[in-house]
N, C-alpha and C positions, 0 to 999 in steps of 0.2 A: 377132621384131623384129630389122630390121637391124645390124649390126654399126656402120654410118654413123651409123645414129640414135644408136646407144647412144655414140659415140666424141662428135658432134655434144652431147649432152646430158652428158657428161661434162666439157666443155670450160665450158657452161656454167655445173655446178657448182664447177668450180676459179675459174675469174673470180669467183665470189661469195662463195666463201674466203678465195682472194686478196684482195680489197677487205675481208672484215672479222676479218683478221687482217692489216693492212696494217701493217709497222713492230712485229710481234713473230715471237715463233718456236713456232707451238704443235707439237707433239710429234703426229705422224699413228701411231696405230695400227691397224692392219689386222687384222680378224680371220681368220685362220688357218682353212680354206684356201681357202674359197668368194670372199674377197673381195680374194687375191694381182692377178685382171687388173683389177679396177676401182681398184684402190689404183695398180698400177703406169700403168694410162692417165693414173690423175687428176695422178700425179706430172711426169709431163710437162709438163702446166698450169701448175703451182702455180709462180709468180712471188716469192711469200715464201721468208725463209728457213725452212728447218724440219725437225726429226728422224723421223727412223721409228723403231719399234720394233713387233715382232710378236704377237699373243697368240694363242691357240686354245685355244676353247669347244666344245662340239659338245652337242646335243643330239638329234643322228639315228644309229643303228643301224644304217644301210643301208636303211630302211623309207622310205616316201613320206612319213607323220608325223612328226609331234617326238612320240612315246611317255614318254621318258625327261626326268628332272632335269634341265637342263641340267647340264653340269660344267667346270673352266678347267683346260686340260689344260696348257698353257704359259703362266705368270705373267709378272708384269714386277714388277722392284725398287718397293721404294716410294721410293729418290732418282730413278727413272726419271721415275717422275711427278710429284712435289710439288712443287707453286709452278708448275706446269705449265700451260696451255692444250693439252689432251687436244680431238683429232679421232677418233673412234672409226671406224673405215671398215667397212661391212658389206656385203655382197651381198644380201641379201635381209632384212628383220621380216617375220615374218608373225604370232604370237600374239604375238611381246612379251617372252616369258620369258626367251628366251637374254641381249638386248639388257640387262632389268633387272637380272639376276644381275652381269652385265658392269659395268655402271654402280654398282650396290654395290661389286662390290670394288676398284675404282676408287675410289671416295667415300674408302675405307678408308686411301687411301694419299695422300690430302688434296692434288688438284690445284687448281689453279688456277681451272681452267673444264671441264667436257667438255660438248662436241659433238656431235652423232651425223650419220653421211652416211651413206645406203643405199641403193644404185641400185635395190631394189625394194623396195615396201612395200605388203604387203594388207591396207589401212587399216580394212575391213570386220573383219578378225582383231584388230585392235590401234587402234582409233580414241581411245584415249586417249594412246596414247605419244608422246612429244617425239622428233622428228627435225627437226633442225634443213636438212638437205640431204636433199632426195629425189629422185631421178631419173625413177620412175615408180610413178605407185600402178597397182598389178594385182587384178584379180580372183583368189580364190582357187582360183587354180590351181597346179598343181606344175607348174616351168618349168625345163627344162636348159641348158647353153650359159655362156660369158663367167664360168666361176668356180662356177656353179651345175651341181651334179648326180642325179644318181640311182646310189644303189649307187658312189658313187665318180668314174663313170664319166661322161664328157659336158663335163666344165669346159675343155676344150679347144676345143669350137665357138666360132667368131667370134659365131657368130649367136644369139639364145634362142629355144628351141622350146616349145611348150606339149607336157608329156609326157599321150600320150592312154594308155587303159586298153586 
């Protein structure tokens, strides 16, 4: 997938932010580290006013699966969030776990609202979960590029590749 496309459909996603978060300030969280270029393209858009703040979860080893519990390796205050309109920003769901765990402990620090934006989602892995912003549903494939990697390694392509075996 294009780099165009993906900037082109990012754009789209912030216009519809924008619009229903119009005349407040919700608080954008990005998760750490897969979702740094899609959080920074979308910021460019976003016409509201509104905070960043960081968090990082990881639920991969370096493995092509999620194997592992998810875990939250960098938290955020609970004045960070409370009384908040929470935008969660993600790179990719694909089963679901990482996003729920997130959203619990979140709950935990009693915001406002949260949100969830994901520039990919393998809706076939996770057809129950609430995301409120989707970029693209994909086949369950393991994909490189734009934030997403393998072994670390690939989040620096403009573009997303389908990684073959």
């Amino acid at each position: 997938m294009s780099h165009e496309i993906i900037q082109n459909r990012i754009k789209n996603m912030a216009h519809q932010i924008n619009t229903d978060f119009e005349g407040t300030t919700p608080l954008i969280l990005p998760v750490l580290n897969g979702a740094f270029p899609f959080a920074a393209e979308l910021a460019k858009h976003l016409t509201i006013s509104c905070e960043f703040e960081f968090v990082k979860i990881s639920s991969y080893k370096g493995e092509i699966s999620a194997k592992h519990q998810p875990f939250i390796m960098l938290g955020v205050d609970v004045a960070t969030v409370e009384n908040k309109d929470v935008i969660i920003v993600e790179d990719i769901v694909d089963t679901g776990r990482t996003m729920e765990i997130l959203v619990n402990y979140l709950k935990h620090r009693n915001p406002k609202s949260i949100k969830i934006a994901c520039l990919f989602h393998k809706h076939q892995l996770s057809p129950e979960m609430q995301l409120d912003y989707v970029g693209f549903q994909i086949p369950d494939d393991f994909i490189v590029g734009y934030g997403l990697d393998y072994a670390n390694l690939g989040r620096n392509l403009p573009d997303v590749y389908k990684l073959t075996p």
